[in-house]
N, C-alpha and C positions, 0 to 999 in steps of 0.2 A: 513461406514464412515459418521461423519454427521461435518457439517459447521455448527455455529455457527454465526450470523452475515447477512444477506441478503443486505447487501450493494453493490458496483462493483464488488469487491472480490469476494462474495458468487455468486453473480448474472450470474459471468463468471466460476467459479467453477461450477456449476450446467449448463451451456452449456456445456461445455469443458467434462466433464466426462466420460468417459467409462466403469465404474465401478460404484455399486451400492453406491447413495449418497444421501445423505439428507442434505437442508438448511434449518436451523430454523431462525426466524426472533424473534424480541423481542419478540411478542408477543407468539411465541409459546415457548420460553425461553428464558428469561430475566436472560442474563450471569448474575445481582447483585443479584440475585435468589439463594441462592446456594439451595436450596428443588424443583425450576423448573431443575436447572442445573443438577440434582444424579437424577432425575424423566424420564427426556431426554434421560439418558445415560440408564439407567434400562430399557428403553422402546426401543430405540434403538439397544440398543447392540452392540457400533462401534466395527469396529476396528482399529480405528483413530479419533483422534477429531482433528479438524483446528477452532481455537479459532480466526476469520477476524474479528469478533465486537467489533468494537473501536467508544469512543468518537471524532470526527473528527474536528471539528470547530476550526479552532488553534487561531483566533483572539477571537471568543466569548470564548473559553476558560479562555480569562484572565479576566474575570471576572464570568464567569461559573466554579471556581476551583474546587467545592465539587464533582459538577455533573460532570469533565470530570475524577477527580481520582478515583470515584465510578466505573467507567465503566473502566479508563483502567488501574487500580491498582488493587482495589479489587473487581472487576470484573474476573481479569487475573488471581486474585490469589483462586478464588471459582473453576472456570476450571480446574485449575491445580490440585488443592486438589482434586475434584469431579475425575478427572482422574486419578491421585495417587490412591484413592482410589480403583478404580475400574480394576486397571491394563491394562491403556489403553492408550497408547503413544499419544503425543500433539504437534501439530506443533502452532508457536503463532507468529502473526503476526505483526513486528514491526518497526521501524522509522530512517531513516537519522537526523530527529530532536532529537534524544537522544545525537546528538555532536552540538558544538558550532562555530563549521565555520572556527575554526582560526587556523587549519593542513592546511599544504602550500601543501602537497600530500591529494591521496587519505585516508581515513579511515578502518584503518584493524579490526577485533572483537575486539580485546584486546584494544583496546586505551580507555582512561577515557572518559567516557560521561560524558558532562558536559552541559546538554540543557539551552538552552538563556529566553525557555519561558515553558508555563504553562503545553499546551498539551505535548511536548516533558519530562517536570518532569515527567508526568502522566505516559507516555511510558515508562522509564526509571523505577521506580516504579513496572510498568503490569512486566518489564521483573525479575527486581531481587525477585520479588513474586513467576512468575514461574519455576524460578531456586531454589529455595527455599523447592517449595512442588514438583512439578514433575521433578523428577530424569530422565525419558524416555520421554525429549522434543527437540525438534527443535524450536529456536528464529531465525526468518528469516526478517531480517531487510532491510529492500525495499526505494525505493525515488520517489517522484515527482509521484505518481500514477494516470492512466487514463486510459478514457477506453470509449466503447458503452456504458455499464449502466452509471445511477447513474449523479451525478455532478462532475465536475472535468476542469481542465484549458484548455482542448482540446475542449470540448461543451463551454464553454464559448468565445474562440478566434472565435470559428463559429459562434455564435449566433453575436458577435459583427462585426467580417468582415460583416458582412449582410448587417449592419444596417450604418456603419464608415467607413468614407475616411480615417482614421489613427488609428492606434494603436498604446497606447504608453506604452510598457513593459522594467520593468527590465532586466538590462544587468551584472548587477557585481553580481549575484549571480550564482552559476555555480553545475549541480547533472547531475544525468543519468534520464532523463524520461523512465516511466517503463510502461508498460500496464498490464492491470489486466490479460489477454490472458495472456500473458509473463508469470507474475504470478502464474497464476492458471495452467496453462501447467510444470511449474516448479515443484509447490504443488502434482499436478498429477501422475509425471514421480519419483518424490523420494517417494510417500506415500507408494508403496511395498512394497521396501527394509526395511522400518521404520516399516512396519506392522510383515515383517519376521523374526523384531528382531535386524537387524544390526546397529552394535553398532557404531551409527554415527551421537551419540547428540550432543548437545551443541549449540551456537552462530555463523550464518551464515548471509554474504550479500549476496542478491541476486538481480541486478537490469540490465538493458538492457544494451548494450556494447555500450561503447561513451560515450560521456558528450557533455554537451552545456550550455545554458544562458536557461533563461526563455524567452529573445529576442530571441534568435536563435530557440528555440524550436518554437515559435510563428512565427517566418519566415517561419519556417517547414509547419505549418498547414497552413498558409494563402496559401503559395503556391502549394501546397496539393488540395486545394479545390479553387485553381482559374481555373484551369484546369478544373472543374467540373461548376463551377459556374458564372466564368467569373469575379466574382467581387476580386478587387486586392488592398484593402489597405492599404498604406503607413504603415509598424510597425519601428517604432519610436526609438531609444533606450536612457533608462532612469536611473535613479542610485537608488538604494533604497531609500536615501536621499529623494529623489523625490515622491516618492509612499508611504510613514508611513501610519506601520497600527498598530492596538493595541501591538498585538504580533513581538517582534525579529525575525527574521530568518538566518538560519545557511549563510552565504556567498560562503560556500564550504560545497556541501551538497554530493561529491566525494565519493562513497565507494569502496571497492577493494573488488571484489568478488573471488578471486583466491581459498581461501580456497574452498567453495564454489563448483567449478571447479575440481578442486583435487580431492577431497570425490565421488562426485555423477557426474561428469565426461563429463560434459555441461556448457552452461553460456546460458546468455539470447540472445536477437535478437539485431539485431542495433538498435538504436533507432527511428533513419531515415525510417528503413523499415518499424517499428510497424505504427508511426506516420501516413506515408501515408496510409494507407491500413487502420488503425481504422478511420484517417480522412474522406477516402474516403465511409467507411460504413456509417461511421456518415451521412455525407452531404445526399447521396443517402437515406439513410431513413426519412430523414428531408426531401428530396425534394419528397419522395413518400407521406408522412404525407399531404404536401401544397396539391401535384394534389389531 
């Protein structure tokens, strides 16, 4: 099996594994590559590819257009073909930003995507590419992702409780935080059944059970690491209105992972428990880093 991608994802994939695995990072293949991309797989020999490398920046995005569609358009779509090719099932990794906020519920597969900004076109895009050319895929579409590696809204709420008597976060925007752990234990436990053939492609959500704010999720983690650290500031709650940034974001970033559930016969974790438990690694490894 090899990852594609050394980002949170890949990073926690490659912990998490029990099974023989390989992450390539760009530089040992450059998904817009498609001659590193058939080179990787020739040299490899999976028998699964998980396509996690994605263009990420969603505000630099709106003006990085060329550069995030090369990476998760047709990027998405050389993997797929590269795997088409070569008879090798593809899981591909993708976004609550391919919808637009404005479902009053959760979000099922089937509803129209219809993304507010750049990076979410670009996802939107990666996916109807790899539906397109690989026929034996999994589109696994995730929200609010965080994690030990990498950068992400959980290291950042720490790094600023540190330093701030307040925090002032968004509150009317509302998904599931999900951990890459989550993730990658999900990736892990369906990659079998996918490798032995079973015929259980297509478009799934898959994200941690619960919903919150981006305020409550950041309630979560200050309080998480006041236990640990003693410092407790103030998180604030504020309206989007309030916080503009280049890029739109979904308001209802909800998804309904039932299908999901059904098929492969699990969900993810609460969100509450991940939260604590990666905050508490985080902080502790920060605090082993200082002594």
């Amino acid at each position: 099996m090899i990852v594609f991608g050394n980002g949170q994802l890949g990073q926690n994939l490659r912990a998490s594994a029990r099974m023989p695995l390989t992450v390539l990072d760009r530089a040992q293949a450059d998904i817009t590559d498609a001659a590193a991309v058939r080179a990787a797989l020739a040299r490899h020999r999976p028998a699964l590819v998980v396509n996690a490398a994605a263009y990420t920046k969603v505000d630099l995005a709106e003006t990085e257009t060329e550069a995030a569609f090369r990476v998760n358009q047709q990027g998405a779509a050389i993997v797929a073909e590269a795997c088409a090719e070569a008879g090798v099932p593809l899981i591909h990794i993708s976004t609550d930003f391919v919808f637009d906020g404005a479902k009053t519920g959760s979000y099922v597969e089937d509803d129209p995507v219809a993304p507010l900004n750049v990076y979410g076109r670009s996802k939107a895009a990666g996916e109807q590419a790899v539906r397109a050319a690989a026929p034996r895929h999994v589109i696994i579409r995730s929200s609010w992702i965080y994690g030990e590696f990498g950068h992400n809204f959980l290291k950042t709420m720490l790094r600023l409780a540190a330093t701030r008597d307040e925090l002032r976060v968004v509150a009317d925007q509302h998904g599931s935080p999900t951990s890459t752990r989550d993730l990658a234990d999900a990736i892990l436990r369906i990659a079998p059944r996918l490798i032995a053939g079973e015929d259980a492609w297509g478009t799934y959500h898959f994200t941690a059970s619960g919903t919150t704010s981006w305020h409550g999720f950041a309630s979560r983690i200050v309080a998480a690491q006041a236990a640990l650290t003693g410092r407790a500031p103030r998180v604030t709650a504020i309206t989007a209105a309030e916080f503009p940034s280049p890029a739109s974001r979904p308001a209802n970033s909800r998804l309904d992972c039932a299908r999901f559930e059904r098929v492969f016969g699990f969900r993810g974790r609460p969100w509450t428990e991940e939260t604590d438990a990666i905050t508490a690694r985080v902080t502790q490894i920060g605090s082993a880093h200082v002594a």
